[in-house]
Backbone bond lengths (Angstrom), bond angles and torsions (degrees), N, CA, C in turn:
res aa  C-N    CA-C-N  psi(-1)  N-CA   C-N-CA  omega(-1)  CA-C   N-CA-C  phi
1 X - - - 1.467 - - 1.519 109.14 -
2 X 1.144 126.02 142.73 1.762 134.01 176.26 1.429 89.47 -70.47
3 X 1.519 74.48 164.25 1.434 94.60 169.52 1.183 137.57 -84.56
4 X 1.422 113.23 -10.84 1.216 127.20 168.08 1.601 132.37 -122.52
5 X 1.500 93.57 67.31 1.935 114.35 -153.63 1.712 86.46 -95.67
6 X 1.174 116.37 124.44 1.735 112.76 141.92 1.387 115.43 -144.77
7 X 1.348 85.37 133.31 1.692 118.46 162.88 1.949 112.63 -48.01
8 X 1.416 99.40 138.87 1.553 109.32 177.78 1.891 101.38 -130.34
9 X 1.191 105.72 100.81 1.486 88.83 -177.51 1.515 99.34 -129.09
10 X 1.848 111.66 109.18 1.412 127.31 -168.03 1.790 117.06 -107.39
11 X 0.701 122.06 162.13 1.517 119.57 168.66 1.655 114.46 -178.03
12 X 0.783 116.67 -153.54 1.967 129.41 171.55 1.528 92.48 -113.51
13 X 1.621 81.08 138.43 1.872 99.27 157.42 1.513 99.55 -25.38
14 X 1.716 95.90 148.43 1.590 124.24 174.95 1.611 108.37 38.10
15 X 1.336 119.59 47.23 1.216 94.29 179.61 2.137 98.35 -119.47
16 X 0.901 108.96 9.47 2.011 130.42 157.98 1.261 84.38 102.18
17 X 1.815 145.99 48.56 1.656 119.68 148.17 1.454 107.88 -71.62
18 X 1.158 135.77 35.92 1.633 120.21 165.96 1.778 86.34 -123.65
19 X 0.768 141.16 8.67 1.742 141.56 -179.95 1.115 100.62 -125.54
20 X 1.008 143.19 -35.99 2.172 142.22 144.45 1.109 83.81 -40.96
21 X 1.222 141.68 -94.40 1.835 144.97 -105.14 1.802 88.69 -83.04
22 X 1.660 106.70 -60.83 1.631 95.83 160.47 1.491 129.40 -15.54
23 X 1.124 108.82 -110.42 0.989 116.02 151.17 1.758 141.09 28.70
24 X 1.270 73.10 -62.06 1.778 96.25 -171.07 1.609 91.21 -93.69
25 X 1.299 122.97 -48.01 1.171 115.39 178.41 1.539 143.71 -70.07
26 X 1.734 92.32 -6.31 1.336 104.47 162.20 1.295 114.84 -96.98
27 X 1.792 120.97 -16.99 1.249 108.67 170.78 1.659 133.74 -97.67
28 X 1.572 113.08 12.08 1.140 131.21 -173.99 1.454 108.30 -110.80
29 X 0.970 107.52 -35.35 2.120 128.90 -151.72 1.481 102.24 65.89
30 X 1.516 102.09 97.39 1.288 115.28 -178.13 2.046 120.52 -127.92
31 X 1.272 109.18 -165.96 1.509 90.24 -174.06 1.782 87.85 -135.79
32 X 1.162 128.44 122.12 1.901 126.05 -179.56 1.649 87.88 -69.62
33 X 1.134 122.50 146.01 1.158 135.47 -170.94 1.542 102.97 -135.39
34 X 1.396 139.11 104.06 1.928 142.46 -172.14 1.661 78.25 -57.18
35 X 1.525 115.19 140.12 1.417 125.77 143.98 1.630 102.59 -114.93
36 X 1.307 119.99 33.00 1.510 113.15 -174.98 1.483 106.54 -128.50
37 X 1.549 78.93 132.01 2.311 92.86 -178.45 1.399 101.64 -44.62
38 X 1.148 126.16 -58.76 1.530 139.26 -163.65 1.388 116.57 -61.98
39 X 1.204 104.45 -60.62 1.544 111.94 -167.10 1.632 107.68 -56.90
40 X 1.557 115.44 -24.67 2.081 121.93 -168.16 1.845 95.02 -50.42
41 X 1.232 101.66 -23.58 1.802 122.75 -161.94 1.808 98.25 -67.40
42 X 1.719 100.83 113.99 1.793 106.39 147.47 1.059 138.24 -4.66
43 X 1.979 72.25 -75.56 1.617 89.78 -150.81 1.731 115.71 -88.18
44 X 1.111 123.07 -3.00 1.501 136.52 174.46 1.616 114.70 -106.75
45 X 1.150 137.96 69.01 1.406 127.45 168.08 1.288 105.98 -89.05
46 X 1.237 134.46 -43.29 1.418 120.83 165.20 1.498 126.14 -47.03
47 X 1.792 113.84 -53.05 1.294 103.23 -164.07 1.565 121.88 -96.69
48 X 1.546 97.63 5.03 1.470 95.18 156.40 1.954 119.51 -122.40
49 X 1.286 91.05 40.11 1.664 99.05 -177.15 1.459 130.43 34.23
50 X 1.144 102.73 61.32 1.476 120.34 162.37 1.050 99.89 -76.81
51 X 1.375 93.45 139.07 2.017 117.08 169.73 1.668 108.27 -42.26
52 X 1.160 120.40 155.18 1.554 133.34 -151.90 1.421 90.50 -115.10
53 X 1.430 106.93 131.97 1.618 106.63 -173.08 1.869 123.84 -55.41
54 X 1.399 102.22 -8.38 1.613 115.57 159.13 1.013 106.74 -67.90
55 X 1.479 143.83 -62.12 1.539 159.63 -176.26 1.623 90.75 -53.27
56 X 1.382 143.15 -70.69 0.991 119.46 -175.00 1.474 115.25 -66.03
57 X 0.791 125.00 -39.93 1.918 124.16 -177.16 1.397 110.16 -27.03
58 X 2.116 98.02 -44.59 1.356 96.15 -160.15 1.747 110.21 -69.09
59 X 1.400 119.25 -21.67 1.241 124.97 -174.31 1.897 111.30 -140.77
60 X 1.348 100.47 172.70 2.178 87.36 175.74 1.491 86.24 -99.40
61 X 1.499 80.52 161.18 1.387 111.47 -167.28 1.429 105.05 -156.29
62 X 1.521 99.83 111.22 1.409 113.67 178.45 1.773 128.72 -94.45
63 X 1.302 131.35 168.63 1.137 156.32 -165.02 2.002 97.74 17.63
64 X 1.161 104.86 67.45 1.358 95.38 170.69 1.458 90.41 -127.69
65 X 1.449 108.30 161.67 1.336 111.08 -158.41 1.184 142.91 16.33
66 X 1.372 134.01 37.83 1.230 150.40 -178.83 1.140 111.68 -95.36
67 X 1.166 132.69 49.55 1.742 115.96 -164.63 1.716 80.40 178.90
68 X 1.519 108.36 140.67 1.375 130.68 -160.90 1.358 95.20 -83.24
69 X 1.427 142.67 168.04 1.393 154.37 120.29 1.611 106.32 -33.09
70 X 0.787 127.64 -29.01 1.780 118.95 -150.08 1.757 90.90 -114.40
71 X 1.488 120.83 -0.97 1.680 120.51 -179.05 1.598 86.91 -101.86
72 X 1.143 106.07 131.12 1.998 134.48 139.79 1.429 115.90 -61.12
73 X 1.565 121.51 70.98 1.277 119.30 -133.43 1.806 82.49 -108.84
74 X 1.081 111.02 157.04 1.644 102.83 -157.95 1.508 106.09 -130.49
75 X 1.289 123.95 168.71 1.494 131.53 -168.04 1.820 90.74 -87.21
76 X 1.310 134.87 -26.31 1.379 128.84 162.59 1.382 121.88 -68.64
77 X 1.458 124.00 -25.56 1.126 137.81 174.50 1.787 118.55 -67.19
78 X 1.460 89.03 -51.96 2.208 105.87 176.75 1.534 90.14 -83.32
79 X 1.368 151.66 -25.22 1.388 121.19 162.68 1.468 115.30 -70.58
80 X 1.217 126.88 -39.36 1.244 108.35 174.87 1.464 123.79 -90.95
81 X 1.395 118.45 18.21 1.739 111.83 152.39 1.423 90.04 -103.95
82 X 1.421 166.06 5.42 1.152 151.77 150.78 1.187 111.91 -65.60
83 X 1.403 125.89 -30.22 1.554 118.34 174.96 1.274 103.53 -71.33
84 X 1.378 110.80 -52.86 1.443 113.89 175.87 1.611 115.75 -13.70
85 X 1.997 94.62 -72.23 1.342 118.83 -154.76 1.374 95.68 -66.07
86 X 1.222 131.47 -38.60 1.462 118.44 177.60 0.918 153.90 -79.94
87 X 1.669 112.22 -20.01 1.750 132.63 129.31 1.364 112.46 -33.93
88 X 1.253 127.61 -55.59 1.551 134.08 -177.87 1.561 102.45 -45.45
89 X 1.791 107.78 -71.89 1.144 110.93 -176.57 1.697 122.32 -55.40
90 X 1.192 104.99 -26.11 1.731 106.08 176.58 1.548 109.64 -73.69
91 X 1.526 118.66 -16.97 1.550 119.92 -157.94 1.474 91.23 -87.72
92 X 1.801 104.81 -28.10 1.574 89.26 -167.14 1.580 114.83 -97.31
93 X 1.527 111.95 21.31 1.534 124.52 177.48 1.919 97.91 91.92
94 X 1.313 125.96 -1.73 1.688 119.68 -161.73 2.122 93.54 -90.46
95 X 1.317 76.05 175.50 2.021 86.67 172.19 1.683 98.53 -126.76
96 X 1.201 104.77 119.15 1.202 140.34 146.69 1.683 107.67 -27.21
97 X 1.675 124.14 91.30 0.966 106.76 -163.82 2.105 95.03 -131.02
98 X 2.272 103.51 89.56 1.149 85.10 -164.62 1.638 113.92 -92.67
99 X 1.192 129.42 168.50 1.659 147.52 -161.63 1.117 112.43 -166.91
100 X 1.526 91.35 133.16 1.503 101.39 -161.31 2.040 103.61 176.48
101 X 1.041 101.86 167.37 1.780 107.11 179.30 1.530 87.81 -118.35
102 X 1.222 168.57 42.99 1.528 149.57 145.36 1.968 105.12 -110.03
103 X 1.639 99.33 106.01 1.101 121.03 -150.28 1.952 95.50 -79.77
104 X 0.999 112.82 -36.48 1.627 136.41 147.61 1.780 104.96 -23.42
105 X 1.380 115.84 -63.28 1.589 119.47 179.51 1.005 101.03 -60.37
106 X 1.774 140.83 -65.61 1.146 124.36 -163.76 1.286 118.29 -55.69
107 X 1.383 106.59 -32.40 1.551 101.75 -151.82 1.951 108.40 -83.67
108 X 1.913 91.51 -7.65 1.604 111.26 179.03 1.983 88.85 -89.36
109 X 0.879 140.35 -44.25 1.510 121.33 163.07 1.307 129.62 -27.03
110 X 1.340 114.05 -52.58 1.661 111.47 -179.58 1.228 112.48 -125.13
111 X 1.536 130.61 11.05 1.519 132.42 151.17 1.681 110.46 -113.12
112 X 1.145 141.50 -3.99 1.530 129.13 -177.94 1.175 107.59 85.20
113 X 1.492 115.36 -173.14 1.629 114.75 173.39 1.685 110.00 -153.94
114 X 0.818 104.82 157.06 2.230 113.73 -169.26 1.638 77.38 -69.06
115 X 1.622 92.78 129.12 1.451 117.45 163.49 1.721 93.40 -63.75
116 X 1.070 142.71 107.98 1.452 126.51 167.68 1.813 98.10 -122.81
117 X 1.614 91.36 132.83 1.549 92.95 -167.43 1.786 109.74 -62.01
118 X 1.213 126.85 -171.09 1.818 138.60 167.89 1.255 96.22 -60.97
119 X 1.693 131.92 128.05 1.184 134.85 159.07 1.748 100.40 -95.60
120 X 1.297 86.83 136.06 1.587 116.22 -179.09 1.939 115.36 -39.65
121 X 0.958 135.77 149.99 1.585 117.97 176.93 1.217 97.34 -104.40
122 X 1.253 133.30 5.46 1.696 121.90 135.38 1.733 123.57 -43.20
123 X 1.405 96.54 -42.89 1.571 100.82 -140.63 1.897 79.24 -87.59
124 X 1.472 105.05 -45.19 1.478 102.04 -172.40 1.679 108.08 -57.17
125 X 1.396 116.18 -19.07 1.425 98.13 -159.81 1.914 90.19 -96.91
126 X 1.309 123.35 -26.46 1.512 121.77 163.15 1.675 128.59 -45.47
127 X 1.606 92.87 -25.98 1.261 98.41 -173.06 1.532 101.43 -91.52
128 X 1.299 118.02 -67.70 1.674 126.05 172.85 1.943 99.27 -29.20
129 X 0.706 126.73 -46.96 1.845 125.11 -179.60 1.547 95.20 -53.42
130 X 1.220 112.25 -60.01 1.447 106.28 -170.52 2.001 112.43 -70.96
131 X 1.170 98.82 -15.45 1.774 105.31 177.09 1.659 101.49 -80.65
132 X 1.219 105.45 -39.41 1.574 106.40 175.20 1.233 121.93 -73.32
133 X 1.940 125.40 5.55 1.673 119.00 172.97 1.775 65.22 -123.04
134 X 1.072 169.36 65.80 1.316 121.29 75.32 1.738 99.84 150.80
135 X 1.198 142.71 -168.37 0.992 131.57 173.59 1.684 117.09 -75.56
136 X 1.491 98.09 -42.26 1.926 97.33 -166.36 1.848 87.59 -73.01
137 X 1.001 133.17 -20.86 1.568 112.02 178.09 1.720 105.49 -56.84
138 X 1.657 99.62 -73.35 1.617 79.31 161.80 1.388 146.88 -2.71
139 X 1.406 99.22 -88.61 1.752 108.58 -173.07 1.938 94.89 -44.03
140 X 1.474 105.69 -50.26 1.857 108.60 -153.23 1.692 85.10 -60.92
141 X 1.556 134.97 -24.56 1.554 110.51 -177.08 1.497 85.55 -92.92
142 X 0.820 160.53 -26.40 1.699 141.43 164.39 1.195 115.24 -42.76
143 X 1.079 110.95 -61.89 1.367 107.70 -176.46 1.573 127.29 -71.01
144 X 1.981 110.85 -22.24 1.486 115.34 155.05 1.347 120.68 -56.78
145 X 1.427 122.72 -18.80 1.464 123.48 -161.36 1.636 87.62 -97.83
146 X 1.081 132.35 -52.25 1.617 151.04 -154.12 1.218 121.64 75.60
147 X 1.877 110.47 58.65 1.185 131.05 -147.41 1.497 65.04 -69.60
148 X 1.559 108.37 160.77 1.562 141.08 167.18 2.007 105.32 -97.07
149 X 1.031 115.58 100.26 1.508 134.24 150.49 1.484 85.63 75.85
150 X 1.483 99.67 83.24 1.874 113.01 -176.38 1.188 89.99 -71.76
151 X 1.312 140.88 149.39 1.338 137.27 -173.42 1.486 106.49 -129.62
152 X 1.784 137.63 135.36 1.301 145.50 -117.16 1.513 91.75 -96.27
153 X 1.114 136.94 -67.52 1.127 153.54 156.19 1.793 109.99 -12.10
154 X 1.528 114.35 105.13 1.259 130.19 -150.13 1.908 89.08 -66.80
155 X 1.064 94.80 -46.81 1.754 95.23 -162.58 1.229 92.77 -62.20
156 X 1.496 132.88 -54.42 1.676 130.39 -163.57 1.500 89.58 -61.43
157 X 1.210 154.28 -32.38 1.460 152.21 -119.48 2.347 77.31 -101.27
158 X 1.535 94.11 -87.81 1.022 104.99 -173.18 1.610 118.81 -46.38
159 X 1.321 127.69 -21.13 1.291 109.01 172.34 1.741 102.05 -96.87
160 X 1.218 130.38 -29.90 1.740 117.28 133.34 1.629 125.50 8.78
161 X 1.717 94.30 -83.28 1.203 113.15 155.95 1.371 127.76 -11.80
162 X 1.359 71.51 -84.81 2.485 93.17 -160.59 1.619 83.99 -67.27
163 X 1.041 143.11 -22.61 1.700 117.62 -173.19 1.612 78.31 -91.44
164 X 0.825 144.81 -102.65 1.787 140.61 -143.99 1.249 119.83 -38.40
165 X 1.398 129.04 -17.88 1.519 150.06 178.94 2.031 87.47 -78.99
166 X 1.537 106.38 -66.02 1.467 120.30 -157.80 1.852 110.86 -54.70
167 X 1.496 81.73 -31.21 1.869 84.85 -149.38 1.843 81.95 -117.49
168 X 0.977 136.85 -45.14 1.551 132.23 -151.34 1.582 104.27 102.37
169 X 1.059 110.20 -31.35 1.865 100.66 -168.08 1.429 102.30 -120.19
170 X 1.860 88.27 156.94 1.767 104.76 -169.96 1.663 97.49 -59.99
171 X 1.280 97.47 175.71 1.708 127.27 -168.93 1.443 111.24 -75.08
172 X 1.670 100.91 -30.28 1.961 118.11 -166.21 1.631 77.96 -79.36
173 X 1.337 147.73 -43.06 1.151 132.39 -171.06 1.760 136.64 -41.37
174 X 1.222 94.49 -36.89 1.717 133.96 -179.52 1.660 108.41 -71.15
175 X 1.952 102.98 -35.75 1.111 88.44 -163.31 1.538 120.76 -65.68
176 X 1.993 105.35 169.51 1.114 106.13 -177.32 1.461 129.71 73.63
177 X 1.370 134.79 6.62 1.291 124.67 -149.55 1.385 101.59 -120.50
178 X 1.671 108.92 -13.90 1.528 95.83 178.13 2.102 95.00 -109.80
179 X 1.079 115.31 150.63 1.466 134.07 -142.20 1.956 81.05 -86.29
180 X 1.561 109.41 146.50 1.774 107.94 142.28 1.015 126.58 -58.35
181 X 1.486 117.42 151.05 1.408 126.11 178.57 1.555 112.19 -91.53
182 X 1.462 101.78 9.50 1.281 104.51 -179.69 2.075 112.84 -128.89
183 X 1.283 123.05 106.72 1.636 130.34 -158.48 1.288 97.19 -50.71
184 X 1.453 122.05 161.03 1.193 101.49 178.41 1.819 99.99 -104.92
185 X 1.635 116.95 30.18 1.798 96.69 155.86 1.823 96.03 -101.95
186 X 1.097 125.64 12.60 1.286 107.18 170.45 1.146 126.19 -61.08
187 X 1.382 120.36 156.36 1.559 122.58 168.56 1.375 108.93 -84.86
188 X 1.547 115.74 139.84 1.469 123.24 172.22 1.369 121.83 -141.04
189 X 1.236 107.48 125.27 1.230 128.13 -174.66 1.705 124.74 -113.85
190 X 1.585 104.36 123.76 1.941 101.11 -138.97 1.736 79.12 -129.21
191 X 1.526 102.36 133.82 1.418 100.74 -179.37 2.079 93.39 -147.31
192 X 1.141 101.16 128.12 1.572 105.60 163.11 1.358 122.48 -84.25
193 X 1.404 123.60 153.67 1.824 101.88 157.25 1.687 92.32 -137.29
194 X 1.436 91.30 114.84 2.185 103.25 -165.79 1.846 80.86 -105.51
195 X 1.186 130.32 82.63 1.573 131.97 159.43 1.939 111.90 -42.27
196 X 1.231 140.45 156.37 1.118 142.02 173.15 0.941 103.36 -72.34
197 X 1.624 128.20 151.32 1.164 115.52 -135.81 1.503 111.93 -126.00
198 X 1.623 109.68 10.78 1.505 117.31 134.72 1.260 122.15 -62.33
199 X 0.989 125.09 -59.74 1.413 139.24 174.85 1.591 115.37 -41.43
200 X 1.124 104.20 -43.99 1.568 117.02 151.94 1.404 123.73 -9.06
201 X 2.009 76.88 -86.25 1.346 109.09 -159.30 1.477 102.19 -62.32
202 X 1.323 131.34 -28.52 1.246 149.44 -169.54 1.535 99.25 -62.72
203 X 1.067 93.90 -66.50 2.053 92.99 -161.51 1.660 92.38 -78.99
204 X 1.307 121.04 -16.57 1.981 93.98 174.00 1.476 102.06 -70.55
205 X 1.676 132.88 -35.16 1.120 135.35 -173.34 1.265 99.64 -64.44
206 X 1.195 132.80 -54.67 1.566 131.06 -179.06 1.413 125.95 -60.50
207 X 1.438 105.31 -27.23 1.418 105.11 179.38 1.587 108.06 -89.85
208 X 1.561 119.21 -26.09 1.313 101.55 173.25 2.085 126.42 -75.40
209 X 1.223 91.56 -3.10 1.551 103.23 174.31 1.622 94.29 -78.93
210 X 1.113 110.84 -46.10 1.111 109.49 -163.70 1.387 121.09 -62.57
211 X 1.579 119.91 -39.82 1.466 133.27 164.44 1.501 102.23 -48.25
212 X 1.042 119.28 -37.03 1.572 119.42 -159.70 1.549 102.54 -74.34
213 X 1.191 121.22 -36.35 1.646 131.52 173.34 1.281 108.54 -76.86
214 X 1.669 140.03 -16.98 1.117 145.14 171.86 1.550 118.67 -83.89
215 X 1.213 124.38 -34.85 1.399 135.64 -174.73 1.519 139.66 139.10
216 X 1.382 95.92 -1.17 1.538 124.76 164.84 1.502 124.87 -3.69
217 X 1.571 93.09 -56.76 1.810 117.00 -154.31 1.817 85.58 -90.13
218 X 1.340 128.79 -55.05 1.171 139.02 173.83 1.731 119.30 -45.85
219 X 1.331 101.17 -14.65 1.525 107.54 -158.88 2.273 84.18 -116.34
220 X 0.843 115.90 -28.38 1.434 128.72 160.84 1.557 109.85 -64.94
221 X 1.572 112.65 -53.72 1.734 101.65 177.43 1.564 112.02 -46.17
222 X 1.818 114.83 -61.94 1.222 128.27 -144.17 1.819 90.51 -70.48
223 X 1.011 108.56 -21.66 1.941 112.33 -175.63 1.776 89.07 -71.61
224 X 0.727 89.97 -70.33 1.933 103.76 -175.21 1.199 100.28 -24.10
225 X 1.270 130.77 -80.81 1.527 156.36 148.89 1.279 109.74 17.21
226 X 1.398 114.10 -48.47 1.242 134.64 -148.78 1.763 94.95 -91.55
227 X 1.211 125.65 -60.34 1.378 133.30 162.64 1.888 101.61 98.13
228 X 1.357 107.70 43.35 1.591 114.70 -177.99 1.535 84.01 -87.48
229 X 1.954 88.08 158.46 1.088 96.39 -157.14 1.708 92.84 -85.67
230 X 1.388 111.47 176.96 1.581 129.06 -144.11 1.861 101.38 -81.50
231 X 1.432 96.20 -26.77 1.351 102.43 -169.23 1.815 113.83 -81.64
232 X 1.731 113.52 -12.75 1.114 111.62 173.84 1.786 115.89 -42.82
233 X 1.372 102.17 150.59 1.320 106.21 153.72 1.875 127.26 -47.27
234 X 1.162 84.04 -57.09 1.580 72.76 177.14 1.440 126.62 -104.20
235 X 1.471 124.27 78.34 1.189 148.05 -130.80 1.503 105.58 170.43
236 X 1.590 111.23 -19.59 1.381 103.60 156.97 1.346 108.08 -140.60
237 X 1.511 116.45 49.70 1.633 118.60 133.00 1.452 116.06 -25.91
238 X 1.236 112.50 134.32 1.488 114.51 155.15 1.280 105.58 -53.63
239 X 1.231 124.11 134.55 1.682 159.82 167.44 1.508 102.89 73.19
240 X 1.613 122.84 39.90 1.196 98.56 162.99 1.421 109.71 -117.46
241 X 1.316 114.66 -7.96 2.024 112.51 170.48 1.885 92.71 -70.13
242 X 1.581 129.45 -51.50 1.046 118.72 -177.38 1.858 127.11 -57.61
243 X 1.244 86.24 -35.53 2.108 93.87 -173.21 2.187 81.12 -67.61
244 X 1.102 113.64 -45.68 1.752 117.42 -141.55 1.952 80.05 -69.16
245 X 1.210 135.15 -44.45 1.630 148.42 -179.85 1.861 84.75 -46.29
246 X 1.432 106.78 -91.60 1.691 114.30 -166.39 1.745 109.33 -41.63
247 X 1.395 112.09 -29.78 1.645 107.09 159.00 1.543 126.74 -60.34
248 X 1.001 86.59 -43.31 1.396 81.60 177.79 1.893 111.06 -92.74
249 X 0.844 111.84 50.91 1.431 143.62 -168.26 2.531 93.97 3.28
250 X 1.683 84.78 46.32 1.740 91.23 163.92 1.847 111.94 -85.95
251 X 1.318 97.59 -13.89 1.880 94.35 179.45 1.387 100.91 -153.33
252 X 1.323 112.07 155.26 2.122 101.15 165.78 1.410 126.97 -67.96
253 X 1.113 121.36 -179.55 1.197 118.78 -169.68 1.706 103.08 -85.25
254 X 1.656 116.20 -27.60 1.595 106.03 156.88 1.444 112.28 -39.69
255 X 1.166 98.81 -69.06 1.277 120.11 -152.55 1.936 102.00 -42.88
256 X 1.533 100.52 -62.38 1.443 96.03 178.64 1.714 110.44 -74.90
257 X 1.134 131.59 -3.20 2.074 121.84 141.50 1.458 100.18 -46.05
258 X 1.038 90.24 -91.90 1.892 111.31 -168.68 2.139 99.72 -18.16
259 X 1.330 114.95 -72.77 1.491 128.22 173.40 1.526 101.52 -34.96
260 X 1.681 110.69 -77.71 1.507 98.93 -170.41 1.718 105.34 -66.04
261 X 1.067 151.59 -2.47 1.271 123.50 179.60 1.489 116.73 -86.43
262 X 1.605 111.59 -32.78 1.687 135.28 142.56 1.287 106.67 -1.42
263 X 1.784 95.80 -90.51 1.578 113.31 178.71 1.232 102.06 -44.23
264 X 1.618 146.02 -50.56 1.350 113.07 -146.71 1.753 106.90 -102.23
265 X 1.310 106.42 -8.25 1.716 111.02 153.30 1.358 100.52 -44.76
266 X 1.210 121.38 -81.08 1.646 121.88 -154.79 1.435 87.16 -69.45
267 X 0.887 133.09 -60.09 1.929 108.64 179.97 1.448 112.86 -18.94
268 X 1.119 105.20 -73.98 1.717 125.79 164.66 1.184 111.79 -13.86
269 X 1.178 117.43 -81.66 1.729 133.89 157.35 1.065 136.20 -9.41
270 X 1.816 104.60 -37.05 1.429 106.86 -161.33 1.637 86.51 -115.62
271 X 1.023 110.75 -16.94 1.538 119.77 167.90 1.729 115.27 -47.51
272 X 1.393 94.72 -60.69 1.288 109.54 -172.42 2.426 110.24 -56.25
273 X 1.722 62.23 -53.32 1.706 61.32 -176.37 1.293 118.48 -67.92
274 X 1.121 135.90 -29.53 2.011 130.41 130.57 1.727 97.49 -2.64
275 X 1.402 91.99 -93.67 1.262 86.53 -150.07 1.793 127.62 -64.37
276 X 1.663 100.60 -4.83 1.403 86.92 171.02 1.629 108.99 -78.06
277 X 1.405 113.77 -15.40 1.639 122.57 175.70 1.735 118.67 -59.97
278 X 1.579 81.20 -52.72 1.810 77.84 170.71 0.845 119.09 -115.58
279 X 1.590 139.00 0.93 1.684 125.24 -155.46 1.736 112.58 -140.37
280 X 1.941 88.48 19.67 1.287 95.70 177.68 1.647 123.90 -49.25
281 X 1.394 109.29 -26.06 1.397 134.96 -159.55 1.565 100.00 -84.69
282 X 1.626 118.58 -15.81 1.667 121.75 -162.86 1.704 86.29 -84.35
283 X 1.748 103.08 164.17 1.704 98.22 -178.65 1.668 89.61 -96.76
284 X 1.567 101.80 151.60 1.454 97.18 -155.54 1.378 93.98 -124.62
285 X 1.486 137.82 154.88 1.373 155.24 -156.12 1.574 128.57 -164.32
286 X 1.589 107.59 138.74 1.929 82.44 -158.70 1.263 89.08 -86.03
287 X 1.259 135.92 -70.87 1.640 140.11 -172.12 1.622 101.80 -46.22
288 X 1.713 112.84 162.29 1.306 142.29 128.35 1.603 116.82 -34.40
289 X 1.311 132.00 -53.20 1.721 127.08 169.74 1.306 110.85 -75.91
290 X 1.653 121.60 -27.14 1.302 115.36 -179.38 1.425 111.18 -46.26
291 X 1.620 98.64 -67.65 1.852 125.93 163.30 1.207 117.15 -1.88
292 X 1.814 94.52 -85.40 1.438 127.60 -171.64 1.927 114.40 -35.94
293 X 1.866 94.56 -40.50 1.542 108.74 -157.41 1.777 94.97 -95.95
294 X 1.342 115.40 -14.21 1.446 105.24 174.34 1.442 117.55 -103.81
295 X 1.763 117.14 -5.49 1.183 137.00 147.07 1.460 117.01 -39.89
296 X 1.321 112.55 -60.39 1.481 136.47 -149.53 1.472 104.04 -71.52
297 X 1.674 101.13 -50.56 0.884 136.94 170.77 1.909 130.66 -24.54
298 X 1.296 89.14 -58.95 1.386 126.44 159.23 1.437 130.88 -66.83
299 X 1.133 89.67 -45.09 1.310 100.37 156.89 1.325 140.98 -49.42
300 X 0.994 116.01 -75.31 1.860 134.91 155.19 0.934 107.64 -50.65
């Protein structure tokens, strides 16, 4: 194996890339690497399924929960401890094996990402007002500003926005400027696992019951507790606007299951269609062993 081998193992929520990445990392000598916005987060290991401190024992496992609730912790921030983490892992002879659902990380692995400076929580909370009357409010402040190549896609629109409000200049400006964490003589090895998509829907429904019997709702108080403000990143985990509703006894605790499992279907969804956008080209597999064995595969 080179010396500079890493593993890419992507999929949608609940579909087993932390039981691939295992896996592989006990049978290669490898390092699990979080590629997920959510999981970098403390204060949620239950409700966004981070590996279980048994699951890590069995192998290292980097930048998962390392990063406070109360940090605005950024997709420029996890690329540059991923370079970090993967120099480390190459220094010590291991493969860099990252997993994760934030389709954004991978694609900041082997293309970089727009240095775009801290937008103000003025400017973010000016913009969210206008996301909250609706889409055409949007476009009509795009087009008051003379945003340059407003782009259709509500989320690209509004962070559009907050950089052209923040900085004066469009977003395409930025691009490219912060480097991959991955060289380009490295070897890379890109594997999906797209499960059928009942089956899917099945184990996100199952696994969010399942958080709920683990500590979920408890792991929602101590966030609560905390009183960060609403707009943090991690503050809109899947199932924590719903568990934080059934606390305050505005819906039942069905009721907010049923809601967050909703949301994390269409998460799912939009996941998928990512990756037929960019990752058509990755070799793709429905199971975790499928993965693992066309990983391996590649490997050797």
């Amino acid at each position: 194996m080179t010396r500079k081998t890493a593993i890419l193992v992507a999929g949608p929520t609940a579909s087993g890339k932390s039981a691939t990445a295992l896996m592989l990392a006990q049978g290669i000598g490898g390092v699990v690497v979080n590629t997920d916005s959510m999981q970098v987060y403390a204060d949620l290991r239950v409700l966004t399924a981070r590996p279980s401190p048994e699951e890590e024992a069995q192998a290292p496992h980097r930048l998962y929960g390392h990063v406070d609730g109360a940090v605005r912790y950024s997709s420029g921030a996890w690329l540059a401890d991923a370079r970090r983490v993967a120099r480390e892992a190459w220094g010590q002879g291991l493969v860099p094996i990252f997993t994760g659902g934030t389709g954004l990380y991978f694609r900041a692995l082997e293309e970089g990402l727009a240095d775009i400076p801290a937008i103000p929580g003025e400017v973010r909370a000016r913009v969210a007002d206008w996301a909250a009357a609706g889409p055409e409010r949007l476009r009509e402040e795009a087009a008051r500003l003379k945003l340059p190549d407003a782009p259709g896609d509500r989320q690209r629109l509004i962070r559009a926005l907050e950089v052209f409000i923040a900085t004066g200049q469009p977003i395409a400006s930025f691009h490219g400027q912060q480097q991959p964490a991955l060289p380009a003589d490295a070897r890379i090895i890109r594997v999906f696992i797209a499960p059928e998509r009942e089956q899917l829907r099945q184990r996100i429904a199952e696994r969010f019951h399942a958080m709920l019997g683990e500590g979920a709702v408890k792991e929602v108080q101590r966030l609560l507790a905390r009183q960060l403000p609403p707009d943090l990143p991690v503050m809109k985990a899947h199932g924590v606007r719903n568990i934080a509703a059934a606390l305050r006894g505005e819906i039942s605790m069905d009721e907010a299951a049923q809601g967050a499992i909703n949301e994390t279907r269409q998460y799912a969804k939009r996941q998928m269609t990512w990756a037929r956008k960019f990752m058509a080209h990755w070799q793709w597999a429905t199971t975790p062993d499928e993965a693992a064995r066309a990983a391996l595969g590649m490997v050797s």
